[in-house]
C-alpha positions as CSV (number, residue, x, y, z in Angstrom):
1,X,26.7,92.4,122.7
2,X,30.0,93.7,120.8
3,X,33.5,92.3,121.0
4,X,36.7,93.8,122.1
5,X,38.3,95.8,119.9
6,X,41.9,95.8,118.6
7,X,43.6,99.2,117.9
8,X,45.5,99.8,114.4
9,X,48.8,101.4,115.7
10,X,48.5,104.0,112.4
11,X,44.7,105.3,112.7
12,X,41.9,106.4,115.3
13,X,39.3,104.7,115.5
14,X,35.9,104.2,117.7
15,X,34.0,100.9,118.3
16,X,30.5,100.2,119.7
17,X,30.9,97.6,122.2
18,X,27.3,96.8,123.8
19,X,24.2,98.4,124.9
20,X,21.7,98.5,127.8
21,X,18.0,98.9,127.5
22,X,16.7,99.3,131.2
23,X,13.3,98.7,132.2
24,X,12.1,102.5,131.4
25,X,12.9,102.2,127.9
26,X,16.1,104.1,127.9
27,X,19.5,102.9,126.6
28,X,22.9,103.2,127.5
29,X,25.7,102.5,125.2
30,X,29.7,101.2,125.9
31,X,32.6,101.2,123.3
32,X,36.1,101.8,123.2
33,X,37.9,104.5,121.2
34,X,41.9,104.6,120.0
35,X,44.0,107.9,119.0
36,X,46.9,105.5,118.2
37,X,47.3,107.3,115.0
38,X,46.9,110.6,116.5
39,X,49.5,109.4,119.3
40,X,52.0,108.8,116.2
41,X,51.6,112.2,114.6
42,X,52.7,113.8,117.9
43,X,55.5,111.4,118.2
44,X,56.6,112.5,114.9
45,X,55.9,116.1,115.8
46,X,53.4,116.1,112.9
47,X,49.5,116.3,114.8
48,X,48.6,120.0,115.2
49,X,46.8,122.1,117.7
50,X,44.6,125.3,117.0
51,X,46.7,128.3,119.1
52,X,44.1,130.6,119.9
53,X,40.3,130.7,118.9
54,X,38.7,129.4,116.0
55,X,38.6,132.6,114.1
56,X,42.2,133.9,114.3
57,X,43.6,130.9,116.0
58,X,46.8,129.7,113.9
59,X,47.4,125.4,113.3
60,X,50.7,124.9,115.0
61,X,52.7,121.5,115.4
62,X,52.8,120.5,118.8
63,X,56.4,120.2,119.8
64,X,57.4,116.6,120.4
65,X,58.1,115.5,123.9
66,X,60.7,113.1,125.4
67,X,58.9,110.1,125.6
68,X,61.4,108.7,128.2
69,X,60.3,111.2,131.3
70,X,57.4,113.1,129.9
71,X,54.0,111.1,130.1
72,X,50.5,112.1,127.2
73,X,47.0,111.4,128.0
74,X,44.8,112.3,124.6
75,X,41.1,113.1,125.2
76,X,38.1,112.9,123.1
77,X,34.2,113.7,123.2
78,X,33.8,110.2,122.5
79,X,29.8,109.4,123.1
80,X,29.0,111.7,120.2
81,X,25.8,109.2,118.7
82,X,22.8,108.7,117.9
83,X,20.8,105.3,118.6
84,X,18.0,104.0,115.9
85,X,15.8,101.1,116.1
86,X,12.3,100.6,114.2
87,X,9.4,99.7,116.0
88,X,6.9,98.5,113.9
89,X,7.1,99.0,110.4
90,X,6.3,102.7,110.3
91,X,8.2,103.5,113.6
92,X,11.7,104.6,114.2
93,X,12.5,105.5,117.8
94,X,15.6,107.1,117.7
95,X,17.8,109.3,120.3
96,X,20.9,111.3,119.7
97,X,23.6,112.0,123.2
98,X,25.9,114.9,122.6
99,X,29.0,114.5,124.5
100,X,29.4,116.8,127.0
101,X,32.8,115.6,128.8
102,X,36.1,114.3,127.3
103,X,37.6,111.0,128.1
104,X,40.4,109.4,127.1
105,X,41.8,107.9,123.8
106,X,45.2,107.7,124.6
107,X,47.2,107.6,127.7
108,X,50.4,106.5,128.7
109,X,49.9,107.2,132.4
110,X,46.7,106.2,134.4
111,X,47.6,109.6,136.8
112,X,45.7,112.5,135.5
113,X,47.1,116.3,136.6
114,X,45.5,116.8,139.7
115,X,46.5,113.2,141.3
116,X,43.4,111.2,140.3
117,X,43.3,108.4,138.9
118,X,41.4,107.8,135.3
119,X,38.2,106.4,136.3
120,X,38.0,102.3,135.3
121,X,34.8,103.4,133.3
122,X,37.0,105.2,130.1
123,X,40.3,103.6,131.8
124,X,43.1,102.9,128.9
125,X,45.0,99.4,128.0
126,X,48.2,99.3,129.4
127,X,49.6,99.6,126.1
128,X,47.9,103.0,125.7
129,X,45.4,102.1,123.7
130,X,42.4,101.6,123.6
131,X,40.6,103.1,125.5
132,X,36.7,102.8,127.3
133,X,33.6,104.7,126.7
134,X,30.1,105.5,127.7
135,X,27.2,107.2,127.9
136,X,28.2,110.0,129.8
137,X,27.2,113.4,131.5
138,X,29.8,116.5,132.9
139,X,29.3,115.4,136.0
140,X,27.5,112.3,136.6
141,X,29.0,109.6,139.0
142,X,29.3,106.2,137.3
143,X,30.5,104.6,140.6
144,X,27.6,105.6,142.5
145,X,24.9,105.5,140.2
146,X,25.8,103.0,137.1
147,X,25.4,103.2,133.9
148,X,24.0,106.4,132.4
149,X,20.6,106.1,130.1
150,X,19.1,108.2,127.6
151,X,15.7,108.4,126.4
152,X,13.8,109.1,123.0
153,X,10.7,111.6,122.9
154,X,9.0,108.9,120.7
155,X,9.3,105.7,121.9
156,X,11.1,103.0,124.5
157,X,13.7,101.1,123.6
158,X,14.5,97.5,123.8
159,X,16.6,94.7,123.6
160,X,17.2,94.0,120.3
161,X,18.9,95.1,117.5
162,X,19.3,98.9,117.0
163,X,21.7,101.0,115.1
164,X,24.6,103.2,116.3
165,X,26.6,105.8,114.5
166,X,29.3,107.6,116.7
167,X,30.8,110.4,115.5
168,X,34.2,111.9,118.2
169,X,34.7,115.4,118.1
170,X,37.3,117.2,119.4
171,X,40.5,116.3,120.5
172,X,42.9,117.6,123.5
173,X,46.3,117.0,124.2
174,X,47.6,116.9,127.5
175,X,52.0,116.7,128.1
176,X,52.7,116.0,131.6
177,X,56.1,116.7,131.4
178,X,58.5,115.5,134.4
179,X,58.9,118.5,135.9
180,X,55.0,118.2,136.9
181,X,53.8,120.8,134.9
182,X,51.4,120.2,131.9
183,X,51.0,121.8,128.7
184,X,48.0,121.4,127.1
185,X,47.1,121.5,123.2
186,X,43.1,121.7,121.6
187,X,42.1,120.8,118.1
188,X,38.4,121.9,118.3
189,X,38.2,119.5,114.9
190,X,40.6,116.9,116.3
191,X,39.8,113.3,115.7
192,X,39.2,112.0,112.1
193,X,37.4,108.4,112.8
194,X,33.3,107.3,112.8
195,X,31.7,104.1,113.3
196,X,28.1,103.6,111.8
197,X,27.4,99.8,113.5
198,X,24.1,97.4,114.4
199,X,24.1,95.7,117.8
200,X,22.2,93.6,119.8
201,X,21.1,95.6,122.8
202,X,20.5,93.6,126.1
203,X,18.3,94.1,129.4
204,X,19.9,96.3,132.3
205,X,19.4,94.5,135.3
């Protein structure tokens, strides 16, 4: 298993927390994930957003917001990995998960837009930072169906030591301002942290 990790207030980062192996030979993975130096450039009116596509699009600040009414949750395509682990000494099973839905990195509410509450899965520290990952799918139900495992063509996993690099991509900015409108600000590129780690994966029960 991992340990907690402790955000820097003047970088992102992204830790790998723990993993599961369940009984199939698939594994799931946690970690937590911090934009707290993202979160400063905005405060500073200094991170950028992409306004318009990726071809023509033009890199504009985003324009600072009153921190005093107006509330930010960042999001990130956090479980952007792959998972290695040799079996044998000619073996490597190995999987790669591409993220397919954004969860948060920052927030300084735990009400998202439409009344919801961020799920406890990625939920945020009070302090805004950091925040929770996992495995994850667009629209798979953590509550109902636990955690979330994925499986290599070449091999079962299982508990033991096995390698993790996450890579985040993306990043979206979301100002709820007081009114209750939001404005909302994408950097396809967005956030500039990896973690390349070796954890001890345990059995899903």
């Amino acid at each position: 298993m991992g340990t907690s990790a402790a955000a820097s207030p003047d970088k992102d980062q992204i830790w790998v927390t723990s993993a599961l192996v369940n009984r199939l030979g698939g594994v799931s993975v946690v970690g937590q994930v911090s934009c707290a130096g993202s979160y400063a450039q905005l405060v500073n009116g200094d991170l950028q957003y992409l306004d318009g596509d990726e071809e023509t699009g033009v890199w504009t600040n985003i324009p600072s917001y009153d921190e005093t009414t107006d509330d930010v949750i960042m999001l990130v395509n956090a479980d952007n990995y792959t998972v290695s682990q040799p079996a044998g000494r000619k073996t490597m099973i190995q999987v790669t998960h591409e993220s397919s839905r954004m969860s948060p990195c920052y927030a300084t509410t735990s009400s998202l837009p439409d009344g919801s509450v961020i799920p406890q899965s990625v939920a945020c520290a009070t302090s805004g930072t950091p925040c929770r990952w996992t495995t994850d799918a667009g629209d798979y139900d953590h509550d109902t169906y636990g955690p979330l495992f994925d499986y290599s063509p070449n091999g079962r996993f299982k508990a033991g030591l096995m390698a993790v690099r996450a890579t985040p991509v993306g990043l979206v900015v979301m100002v709820l301002l007081d009114g209750g409108s939001v404005d909302y600000y994408t950097n396809p590129y967005g956030f500039a942290a990896m973690v390349s780690t070796t954890i001890t994966a345990v059995n899903y029960r």
